[in-house]
VOLUM-987907 format. One record per residue: residue in three letters; x, y, z of N, C-alpha, C in turn. Coordinates in Angstrom, 2 decimals, padded with zeros to 5 digits. Example, Ala and Ser with C-alpha at 12.3 -4.5 7.8 and 13.67 -1.06 7.14 Angstrom:
// residues 2
<r doti="Ala" n_c1="013.19" n_c2="-005.69" n_c3="007.80" ca_c1="012.30" ca_c2="-004.50" ca_c3="007.80" c_c1="013.20" c_c2="-003.30" c_c3="007.80"/>
<r doti="Ser" n_c1="012.85" n_c2="-002.25" n_c3="007.08" ca_c1="013.67" ca_c2="-001.06" ca_c3="007.14" c_c1="012.90" c_c2="000.03" c_c3="007.87"/>
//
This chain:
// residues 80
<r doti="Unk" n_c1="-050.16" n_c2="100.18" n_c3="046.88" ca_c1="-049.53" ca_c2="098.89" ca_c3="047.05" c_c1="-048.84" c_c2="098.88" c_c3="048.41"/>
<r doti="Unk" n_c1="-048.94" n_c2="097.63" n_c3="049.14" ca_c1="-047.83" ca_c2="097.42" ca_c3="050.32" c_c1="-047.09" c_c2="097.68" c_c3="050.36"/>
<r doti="Unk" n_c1="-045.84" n_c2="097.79" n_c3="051.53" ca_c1="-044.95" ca_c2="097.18" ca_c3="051.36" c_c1="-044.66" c_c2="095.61" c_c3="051.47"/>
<r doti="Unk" n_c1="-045.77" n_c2="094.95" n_c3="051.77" ca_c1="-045.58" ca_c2="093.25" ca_c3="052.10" c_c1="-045.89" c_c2="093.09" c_c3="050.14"/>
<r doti="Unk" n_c1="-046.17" n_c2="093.40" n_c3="049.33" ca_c1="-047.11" ca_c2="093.21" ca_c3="048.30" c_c1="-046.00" c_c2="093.85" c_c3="047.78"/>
<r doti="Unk" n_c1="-045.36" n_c2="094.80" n_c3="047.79" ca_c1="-044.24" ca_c2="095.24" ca_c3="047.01" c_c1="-042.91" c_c2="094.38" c_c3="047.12"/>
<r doti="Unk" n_c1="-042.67" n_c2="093.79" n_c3="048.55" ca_c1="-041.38" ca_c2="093.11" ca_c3="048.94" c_c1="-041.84" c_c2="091.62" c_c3="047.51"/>
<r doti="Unk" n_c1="-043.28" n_c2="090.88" n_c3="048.20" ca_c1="-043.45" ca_c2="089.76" ca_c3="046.95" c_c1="-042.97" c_c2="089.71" c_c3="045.66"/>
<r doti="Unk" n_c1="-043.44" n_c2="091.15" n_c3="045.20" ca_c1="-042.91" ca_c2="091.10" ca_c3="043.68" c_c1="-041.70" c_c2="090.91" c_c3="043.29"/>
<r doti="Unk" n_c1="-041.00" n_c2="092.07" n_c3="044.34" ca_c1="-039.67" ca_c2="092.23" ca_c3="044.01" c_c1="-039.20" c_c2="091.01" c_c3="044.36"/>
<r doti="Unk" n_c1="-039.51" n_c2="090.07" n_c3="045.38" ca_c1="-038.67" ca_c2="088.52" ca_c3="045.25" c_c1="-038.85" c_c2="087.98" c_c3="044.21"/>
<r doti="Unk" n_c1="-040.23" n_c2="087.98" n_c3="043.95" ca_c1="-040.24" ca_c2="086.72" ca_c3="042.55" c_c1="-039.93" c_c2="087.67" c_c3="041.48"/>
<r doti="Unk" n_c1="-039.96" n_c2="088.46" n_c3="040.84" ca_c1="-038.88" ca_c2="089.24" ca_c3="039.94" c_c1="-037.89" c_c2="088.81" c_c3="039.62"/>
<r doti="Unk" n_c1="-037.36" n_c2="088.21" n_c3="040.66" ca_c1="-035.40" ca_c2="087.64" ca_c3="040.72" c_c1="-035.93" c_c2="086.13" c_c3="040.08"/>
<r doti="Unk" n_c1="-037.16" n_c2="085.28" n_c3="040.07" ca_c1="-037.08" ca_c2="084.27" ca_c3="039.53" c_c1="-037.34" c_c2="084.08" c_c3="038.05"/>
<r doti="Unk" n_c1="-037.13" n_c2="082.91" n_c3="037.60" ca_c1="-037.18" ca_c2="082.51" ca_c3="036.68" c_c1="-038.50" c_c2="082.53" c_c3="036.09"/>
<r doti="Unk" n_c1="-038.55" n_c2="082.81" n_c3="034.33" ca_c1="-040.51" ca_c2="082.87" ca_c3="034.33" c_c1="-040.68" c_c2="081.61" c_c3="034.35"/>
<r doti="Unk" n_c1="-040.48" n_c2="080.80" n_c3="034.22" ca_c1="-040.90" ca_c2="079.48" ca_c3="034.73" c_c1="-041.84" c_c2="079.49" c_c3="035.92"/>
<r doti="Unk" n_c1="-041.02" n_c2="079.59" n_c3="037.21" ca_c1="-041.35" ca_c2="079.73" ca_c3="038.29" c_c1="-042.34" c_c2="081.19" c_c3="038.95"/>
<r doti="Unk" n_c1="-042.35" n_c2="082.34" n_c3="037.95" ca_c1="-043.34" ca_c2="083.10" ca_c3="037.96" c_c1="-044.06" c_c2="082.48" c_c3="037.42"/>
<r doti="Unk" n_c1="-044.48" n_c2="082.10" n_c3="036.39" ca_c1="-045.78" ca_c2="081.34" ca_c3="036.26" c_c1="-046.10" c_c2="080.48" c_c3="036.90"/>
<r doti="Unk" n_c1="-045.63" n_c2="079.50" n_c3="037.75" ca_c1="-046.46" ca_c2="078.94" ca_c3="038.93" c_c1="-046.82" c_c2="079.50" c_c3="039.96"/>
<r doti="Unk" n_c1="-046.27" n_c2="080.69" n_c3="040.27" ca_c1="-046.69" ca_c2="081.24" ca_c3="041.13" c_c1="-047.82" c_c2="082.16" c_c3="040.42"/>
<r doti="Unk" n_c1="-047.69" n_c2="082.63" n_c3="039.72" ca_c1="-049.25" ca_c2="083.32" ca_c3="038.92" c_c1="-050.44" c_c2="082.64" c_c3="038.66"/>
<r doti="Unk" n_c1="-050.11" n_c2="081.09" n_c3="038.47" ca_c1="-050.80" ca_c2="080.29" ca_c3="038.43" c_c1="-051.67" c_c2="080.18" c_c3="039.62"/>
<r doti="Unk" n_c1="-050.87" n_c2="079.61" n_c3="040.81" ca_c1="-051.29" ca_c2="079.27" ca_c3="041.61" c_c1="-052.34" c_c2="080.70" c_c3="042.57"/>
<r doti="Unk" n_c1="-051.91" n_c2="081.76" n_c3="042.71" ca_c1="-052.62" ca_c2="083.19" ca_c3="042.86" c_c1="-053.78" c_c2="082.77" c_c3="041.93"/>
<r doti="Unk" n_c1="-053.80" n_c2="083.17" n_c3="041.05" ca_c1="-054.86" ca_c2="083.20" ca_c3="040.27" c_c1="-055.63" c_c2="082.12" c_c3="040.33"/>
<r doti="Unk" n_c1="-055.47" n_c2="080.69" n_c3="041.16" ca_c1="-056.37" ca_c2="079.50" ca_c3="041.44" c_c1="-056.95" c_c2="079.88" c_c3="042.03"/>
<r doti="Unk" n_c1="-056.26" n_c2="080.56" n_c3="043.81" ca_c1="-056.26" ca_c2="081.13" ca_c3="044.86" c_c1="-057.57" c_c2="081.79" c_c3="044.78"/>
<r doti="Unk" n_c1="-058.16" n_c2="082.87" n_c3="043.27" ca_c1="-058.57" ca_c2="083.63" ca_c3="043.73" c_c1="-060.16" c_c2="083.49" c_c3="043.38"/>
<r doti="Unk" n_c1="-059.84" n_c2="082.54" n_c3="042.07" ca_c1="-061.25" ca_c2="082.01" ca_c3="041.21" c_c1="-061.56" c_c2="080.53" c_c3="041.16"/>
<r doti="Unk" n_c1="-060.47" n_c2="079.87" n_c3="042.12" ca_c1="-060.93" ca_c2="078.75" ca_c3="041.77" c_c1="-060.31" c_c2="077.72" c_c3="040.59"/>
<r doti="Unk" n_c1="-059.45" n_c2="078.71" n_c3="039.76" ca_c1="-059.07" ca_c2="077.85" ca_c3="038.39" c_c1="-060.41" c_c2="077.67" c_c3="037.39"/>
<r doti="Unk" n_c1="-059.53" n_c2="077.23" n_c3="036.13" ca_c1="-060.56" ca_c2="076.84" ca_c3="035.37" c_c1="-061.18" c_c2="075.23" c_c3="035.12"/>
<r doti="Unk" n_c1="-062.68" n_c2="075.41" n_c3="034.85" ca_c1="-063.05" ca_c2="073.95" ca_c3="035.13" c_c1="-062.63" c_c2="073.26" c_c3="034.11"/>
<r doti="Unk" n_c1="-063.07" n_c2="072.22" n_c3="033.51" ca_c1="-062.47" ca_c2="071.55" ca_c3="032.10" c_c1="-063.41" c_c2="071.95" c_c3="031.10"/>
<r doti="Unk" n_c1="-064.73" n_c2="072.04" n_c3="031.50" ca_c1="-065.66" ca_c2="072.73" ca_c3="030.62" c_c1="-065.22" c_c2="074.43" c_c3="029.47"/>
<r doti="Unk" n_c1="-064.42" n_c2="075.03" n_c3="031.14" ca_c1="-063.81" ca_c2="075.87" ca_c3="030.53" c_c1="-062.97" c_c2="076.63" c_c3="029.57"/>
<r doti="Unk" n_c1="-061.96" n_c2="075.44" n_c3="030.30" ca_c1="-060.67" ca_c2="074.98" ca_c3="029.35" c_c1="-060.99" c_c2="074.47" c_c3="027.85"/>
<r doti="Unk" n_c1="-061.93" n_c2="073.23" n_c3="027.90" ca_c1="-062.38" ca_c2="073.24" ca_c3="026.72" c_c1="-062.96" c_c2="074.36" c_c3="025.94"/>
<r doti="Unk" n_c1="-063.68" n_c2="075.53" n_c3="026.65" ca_c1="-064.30" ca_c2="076.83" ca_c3="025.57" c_c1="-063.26" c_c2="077.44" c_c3="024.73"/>
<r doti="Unk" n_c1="-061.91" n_c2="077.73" n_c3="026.13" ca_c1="-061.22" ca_c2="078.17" ca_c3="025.58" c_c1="-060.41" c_c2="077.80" c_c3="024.54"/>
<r doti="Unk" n_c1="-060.49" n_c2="076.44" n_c3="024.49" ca_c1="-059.26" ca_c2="075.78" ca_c3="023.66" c_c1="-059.83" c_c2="075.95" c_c3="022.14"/>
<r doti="Unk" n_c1="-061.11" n_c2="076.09" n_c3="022.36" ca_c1="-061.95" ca_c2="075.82" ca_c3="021.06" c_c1="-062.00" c_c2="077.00" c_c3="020.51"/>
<r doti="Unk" n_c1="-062.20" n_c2="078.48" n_c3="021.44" ca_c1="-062.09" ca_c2="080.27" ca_c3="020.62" c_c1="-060.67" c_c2="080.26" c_c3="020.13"/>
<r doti="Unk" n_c1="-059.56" n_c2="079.93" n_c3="021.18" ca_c1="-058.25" ca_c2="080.11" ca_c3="020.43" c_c1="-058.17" c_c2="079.21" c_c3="019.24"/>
<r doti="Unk" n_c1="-058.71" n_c2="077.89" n_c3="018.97" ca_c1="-058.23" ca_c2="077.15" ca_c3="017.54" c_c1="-059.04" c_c2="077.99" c_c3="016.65"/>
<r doti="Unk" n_c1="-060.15" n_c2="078.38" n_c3="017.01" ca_c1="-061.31" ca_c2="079.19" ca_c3="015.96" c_c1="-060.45" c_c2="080.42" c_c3="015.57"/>
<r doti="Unk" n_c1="-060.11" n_c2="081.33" n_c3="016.69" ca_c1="-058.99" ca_c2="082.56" ca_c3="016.12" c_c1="-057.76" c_c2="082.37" c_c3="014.99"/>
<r doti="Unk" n_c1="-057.20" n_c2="081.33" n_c3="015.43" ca_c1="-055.89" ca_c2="080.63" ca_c3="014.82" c_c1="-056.61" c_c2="080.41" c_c3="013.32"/>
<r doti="Unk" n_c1="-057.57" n_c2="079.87" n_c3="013.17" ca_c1="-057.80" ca_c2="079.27" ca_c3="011.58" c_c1="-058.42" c_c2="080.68" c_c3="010.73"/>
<r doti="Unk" n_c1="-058.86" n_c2="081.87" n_c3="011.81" ca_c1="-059.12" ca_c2="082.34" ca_c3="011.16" c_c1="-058.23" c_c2="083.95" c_c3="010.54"/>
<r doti="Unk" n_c1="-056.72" n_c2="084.02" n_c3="011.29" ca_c1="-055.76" ca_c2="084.38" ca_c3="010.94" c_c1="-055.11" c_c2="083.44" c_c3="009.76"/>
<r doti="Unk" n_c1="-055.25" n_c2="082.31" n_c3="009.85" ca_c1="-054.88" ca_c2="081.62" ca_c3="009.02" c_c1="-055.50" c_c2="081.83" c_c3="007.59"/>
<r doti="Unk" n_c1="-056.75" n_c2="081.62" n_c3="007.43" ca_c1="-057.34" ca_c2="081.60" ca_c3="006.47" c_c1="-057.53" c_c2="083.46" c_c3="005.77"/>
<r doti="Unk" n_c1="-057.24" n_c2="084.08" n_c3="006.78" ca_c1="-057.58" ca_c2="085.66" ca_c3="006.12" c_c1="-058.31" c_c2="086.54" c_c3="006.35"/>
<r doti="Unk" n_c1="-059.55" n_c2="085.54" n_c3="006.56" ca_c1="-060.58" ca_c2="086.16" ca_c3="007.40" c_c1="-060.40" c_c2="087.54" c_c3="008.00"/>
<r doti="Unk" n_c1="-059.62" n_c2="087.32" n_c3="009.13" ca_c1="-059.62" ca_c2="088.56" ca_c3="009.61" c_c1="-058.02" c_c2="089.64" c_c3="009.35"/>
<r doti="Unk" n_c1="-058.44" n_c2="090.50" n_c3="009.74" ca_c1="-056.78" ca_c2="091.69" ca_c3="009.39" c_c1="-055.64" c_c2="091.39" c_c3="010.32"/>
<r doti="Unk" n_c1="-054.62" n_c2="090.68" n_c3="010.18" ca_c1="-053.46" ca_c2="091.34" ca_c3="011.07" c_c1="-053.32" c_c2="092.33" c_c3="011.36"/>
<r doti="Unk" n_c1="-052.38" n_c2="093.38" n_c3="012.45" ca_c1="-051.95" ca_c2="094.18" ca_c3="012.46" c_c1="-050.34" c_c2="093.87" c_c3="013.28"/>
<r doti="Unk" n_c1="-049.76" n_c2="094.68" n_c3="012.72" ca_c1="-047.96" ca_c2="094.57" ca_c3="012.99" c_c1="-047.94" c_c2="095.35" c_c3="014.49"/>
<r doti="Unk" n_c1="-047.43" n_c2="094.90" n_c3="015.56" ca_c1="-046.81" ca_c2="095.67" ca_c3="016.30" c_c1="-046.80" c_c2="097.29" c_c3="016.15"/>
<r doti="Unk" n_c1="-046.51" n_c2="098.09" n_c3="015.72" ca_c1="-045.88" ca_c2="099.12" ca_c3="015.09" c_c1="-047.74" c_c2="099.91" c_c3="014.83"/>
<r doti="Unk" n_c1="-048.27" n_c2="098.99" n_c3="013.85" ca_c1="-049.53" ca_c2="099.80" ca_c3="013.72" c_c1="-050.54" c_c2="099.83" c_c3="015.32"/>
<r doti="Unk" n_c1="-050.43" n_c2="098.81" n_c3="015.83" ca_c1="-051.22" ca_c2="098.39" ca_c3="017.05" c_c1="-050.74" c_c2="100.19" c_c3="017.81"/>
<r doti="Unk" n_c1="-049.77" n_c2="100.10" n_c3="018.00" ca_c1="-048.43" ca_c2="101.11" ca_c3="019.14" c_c1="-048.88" c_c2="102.38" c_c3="018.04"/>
<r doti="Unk" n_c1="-049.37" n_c2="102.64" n_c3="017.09" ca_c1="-049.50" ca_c2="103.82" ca_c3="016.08" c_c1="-051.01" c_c2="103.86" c_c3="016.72"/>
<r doti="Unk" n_c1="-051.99" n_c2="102.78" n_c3="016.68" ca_c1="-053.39" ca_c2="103.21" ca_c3="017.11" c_c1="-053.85" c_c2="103.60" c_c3="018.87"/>
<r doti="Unk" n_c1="-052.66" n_c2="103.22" n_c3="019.61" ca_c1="-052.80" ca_c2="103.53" ca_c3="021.03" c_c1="-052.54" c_c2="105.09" c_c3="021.18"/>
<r doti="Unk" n_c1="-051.80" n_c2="105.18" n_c3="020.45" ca_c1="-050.66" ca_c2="106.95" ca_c3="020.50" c_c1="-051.62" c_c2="107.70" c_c3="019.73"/>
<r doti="Unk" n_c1="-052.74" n_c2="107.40" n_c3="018.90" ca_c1="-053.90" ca_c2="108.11" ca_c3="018.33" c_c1="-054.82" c_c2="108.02" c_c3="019.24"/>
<r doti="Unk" n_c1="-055.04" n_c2="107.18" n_c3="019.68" ca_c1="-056.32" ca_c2="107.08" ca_c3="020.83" c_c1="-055.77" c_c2="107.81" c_c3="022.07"/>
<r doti="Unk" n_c1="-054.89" n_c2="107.83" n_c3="022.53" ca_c1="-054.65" ca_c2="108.48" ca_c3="023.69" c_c1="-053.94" c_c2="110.13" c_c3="023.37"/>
<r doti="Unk" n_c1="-054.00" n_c2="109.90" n_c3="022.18" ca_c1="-054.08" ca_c2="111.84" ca_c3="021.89" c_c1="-055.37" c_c2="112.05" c_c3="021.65"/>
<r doti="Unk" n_c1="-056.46" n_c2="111.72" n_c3="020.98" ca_c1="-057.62" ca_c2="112.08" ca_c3="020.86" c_c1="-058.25" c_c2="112.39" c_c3="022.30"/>
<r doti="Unk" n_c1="-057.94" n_c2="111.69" n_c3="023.21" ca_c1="-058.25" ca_c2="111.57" ca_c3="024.76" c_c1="-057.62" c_c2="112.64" c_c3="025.76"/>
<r doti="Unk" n_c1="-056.30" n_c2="113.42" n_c3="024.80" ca_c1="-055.57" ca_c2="114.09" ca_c3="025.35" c_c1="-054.44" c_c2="113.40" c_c3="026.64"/>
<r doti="Unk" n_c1="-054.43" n_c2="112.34" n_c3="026.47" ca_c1="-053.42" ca_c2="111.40" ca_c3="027.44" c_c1="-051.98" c_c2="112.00" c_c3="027.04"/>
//
C-alpha cells in the first residue's frame, strides 16, 4: 500500500459511514462503471429470493458463533 493510499484511508476513517459510503460508492463506479438497472434488478430479485427462503426454512441459518466455529476449523485443517 502507499503512502498516498494509506494517508486516503486514514482521512476518510475520521468520517462518518454515511459519507464512507459515498465515497465507496463513488470508487467503485470509478472502477466498473456502476450497476446497470438490468443489474440492479437481478440483484434485487436473488436477495428477495434469499429472504423468502430464510423465511420459509428452506435453507439452514447459522448463528455468528457457528459461522466463527467453522472458519477456526477450516483454517486449522489448513494449518493457518
Amino acid at each position: 500500500m502507499t503512502a498516498a493510499v494509506s494517508e486516503v484511508i486514514r482521512v476518510a476513517m475520521t468520517l462518518s459511514p454515511v459519507e464512507r459510503e459515498e465515497i465507496a460508492e463513488t470508487l467503485l463506479h470509478s472502477i466498473d462503471g456502476g450497476l446497470g438497472e438490468a443489474d440492479e434488478s437481478k440483484w434485487r430479485d436473488e436477495i428477495n429470493r434469499r429472504i423468502a427462503e430464510a423465511r420459509s426454512g428452506e435453507v439452514t441459518m447459522l448463528t455468528r458463533e457457528q459461522v466463527d466455529t467453522m472458519i477456526a476449523q477450516h483454517r486449522a485443517a489448513r494449518g493457518m
